[in-house]
N, C-alpha and C positions, 0 to 999 in steps of 0.2 A: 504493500500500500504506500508506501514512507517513498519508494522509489517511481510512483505512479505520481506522485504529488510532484516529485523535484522534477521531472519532464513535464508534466502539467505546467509549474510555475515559472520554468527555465526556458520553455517555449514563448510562454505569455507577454513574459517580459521584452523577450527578443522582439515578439511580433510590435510590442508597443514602442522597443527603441527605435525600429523601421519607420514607423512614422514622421521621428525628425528629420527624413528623409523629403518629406511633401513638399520642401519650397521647390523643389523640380517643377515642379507643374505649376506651382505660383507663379513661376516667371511669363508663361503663356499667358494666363488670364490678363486682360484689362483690369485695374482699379476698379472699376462702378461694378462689375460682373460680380468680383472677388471679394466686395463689399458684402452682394445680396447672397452668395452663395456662403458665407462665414454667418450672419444673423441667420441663416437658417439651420446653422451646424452648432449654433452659440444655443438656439431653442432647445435642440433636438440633443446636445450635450444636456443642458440643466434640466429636462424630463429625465436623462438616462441615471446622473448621478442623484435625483432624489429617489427615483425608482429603485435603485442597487442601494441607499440607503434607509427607506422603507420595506421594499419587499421582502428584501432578502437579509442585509448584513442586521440591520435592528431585531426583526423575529427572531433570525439566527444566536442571537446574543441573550436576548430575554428567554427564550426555549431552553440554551443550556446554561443558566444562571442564575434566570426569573430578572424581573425588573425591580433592582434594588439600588441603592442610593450611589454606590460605586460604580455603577454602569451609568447614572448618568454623568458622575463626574470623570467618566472615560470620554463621554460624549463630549462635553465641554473641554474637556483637555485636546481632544481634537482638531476643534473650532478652535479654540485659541491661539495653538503652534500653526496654525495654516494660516490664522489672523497676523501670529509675529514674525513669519518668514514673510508672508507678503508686504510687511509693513517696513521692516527691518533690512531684509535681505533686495527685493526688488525694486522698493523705492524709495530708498533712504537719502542715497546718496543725490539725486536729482530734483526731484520735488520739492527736500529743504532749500536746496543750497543750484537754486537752478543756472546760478549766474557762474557758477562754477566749476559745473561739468560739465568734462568732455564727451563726446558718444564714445571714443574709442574704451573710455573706462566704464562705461556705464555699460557696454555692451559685453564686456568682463562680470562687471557684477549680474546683470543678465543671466550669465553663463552658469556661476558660482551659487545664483538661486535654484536656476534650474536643478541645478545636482544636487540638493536638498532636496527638493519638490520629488524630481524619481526617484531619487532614496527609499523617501517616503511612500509611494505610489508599489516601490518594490515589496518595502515591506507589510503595505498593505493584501498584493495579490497573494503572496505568499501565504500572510494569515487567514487569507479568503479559503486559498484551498487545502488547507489544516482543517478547515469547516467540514468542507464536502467537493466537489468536482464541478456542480452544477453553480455554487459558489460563490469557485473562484471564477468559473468562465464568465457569470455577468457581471463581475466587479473589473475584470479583466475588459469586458465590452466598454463597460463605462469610463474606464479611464482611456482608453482608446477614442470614446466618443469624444472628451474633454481633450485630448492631446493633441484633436486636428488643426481643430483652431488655435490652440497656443503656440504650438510649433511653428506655422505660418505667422502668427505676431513676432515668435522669437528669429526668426529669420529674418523677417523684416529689421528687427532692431538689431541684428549684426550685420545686415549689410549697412544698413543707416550709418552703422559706429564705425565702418572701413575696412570690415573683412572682405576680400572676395569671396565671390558666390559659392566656390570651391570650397575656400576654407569654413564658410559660415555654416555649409552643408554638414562636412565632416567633424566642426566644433559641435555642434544639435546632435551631430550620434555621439558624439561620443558623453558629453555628460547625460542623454538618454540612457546610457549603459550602465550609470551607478544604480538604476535599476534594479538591477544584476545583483549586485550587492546587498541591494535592501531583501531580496529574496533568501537569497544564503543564510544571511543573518537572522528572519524569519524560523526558518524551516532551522535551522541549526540550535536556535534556541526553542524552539520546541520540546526539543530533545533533553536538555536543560532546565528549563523552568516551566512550569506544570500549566500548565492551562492558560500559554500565552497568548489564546484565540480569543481568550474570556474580554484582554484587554486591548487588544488589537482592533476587534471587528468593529466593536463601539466606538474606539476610536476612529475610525477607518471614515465610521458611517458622520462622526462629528467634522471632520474635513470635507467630504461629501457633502454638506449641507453648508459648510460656510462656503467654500467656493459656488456651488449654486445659487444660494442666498445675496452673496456679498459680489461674487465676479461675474454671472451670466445674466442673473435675473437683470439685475439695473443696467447692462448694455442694452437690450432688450424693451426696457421701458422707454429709455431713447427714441423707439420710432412711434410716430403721433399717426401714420396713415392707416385707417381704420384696415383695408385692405392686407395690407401688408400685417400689420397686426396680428388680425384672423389666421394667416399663414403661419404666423411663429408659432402663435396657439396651440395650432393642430400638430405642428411638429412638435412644441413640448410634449402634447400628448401622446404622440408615437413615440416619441424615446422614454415616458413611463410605461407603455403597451407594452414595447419590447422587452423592457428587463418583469414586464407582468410575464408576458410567453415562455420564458425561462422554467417559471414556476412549473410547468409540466415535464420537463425534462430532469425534476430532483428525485 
């Protein structure tokens, strides 16, 4: 089983570093296209990760736990560290002090969040499928759904800060790859400390909710066109549908 999980998660992980891959295809699209096509990935992410932290990772936690006062303060420890790396880590340095940065360092510090953020993201799928198989694969969908659009923001802000498109490429894979790390270290302290999924998952599902809450939704409130509106709507509610669909395959 223990060996069905480390390919399960060592897969997962891989497939999600591939997507720092996407600005390839960014460079084709126009602006105005790339714009509508990202608000309907921005929906369709913040349906997927409340979805993977309602259906599944929260039931998952309360089931083997019950709902007691340390699960929620897993929850809010979650929310918090994903509230002080965003706060801390990706815009510290510019938003204070905007008269003073460079893009070439901000595209550094950029980089240096990043690899916090999949760290994290690692050792979240990892404790997903400690859970179960069916799990990790929609915790694994939803960080996928959330990675398309940030990866295409984080390329944009390396090419902005003076990388080439080469380098910016192969900078995106590679801190995508501490991933990797956040997995091992998962799955290896399993083994070590006893029921680290008890504090993982609620965790997991408290990051899930602030990035949703805090970084997809209010992109999102930004558009006033009743039309367009409607459209994100519905794509929120497909990327909850999807990680509902899951539900039959546990």
């Amino acid at each position: 089983m223990l060996s069905t999980i480390w390919i399960y998660s060592l897969v997962s992980v891989f497939a999600v570093s591939l997507i720092s891959l996407i600005g390839v295809f960014v460079l084709k699209l126009k602006i105005e296209k790339l714009r509508k096509i990202l608000l309907l990935l921005v929906s369709f992410s913040a349906g997927a990760l409340l979805g993977d932290a309602f259906i599944h990772l929260l039931p998952e936690a309360v089931e083997e736990n019950g709902f007691t006062l340390s699960l929620s303060f897993y929850i809010l420890i979650g929310f918090l560290l994903f509230f002080v790396i965003e706060k801390f880590i990706h815009w510290h340095h510019c938003h204070l002090e905007p008269e003073h940065c460079h893009p070439h360092t901000f595209a550094y510090m950029n980089l240096f969040g990043d690899s916090v953020h999949n760290f994290i993201d690692g050792l979240i799928i990892g404790a997903s499928y400690l859970v179960s198989i069916p799990v990790g694969i929609a915790t694994t969908l939803a960080v996928i759904f959330h990675e398309i659009p940030q990866e295409i923001g984080d390329f944009g802000v390396m090419v902005h800060g003076g990388f080439s498109t080469k380098k910016a490429l192969f900078m995106n894979f590679l801190t995508a790859l501490t991933a990797i790390i956040g997995v091992v270290i998962a799955i290896v302290l399993s083994s070590h400390l006893e029921n680290i999924s008890g504090f993982l998952i609620p965790f997991a599902a408290g990051g899930f909710l602030y990035i949703a809450a805090s970084d997809l939704i209010p992109e999102l409130k930004k558009e006033t066109k009743i039309s367009k509106s409607i459209l994100q709507f519905i794509t929120f509610i497909l990327g909850i549908l999807v990680m509902y669909s899951l539900i039959f395959f546990e």
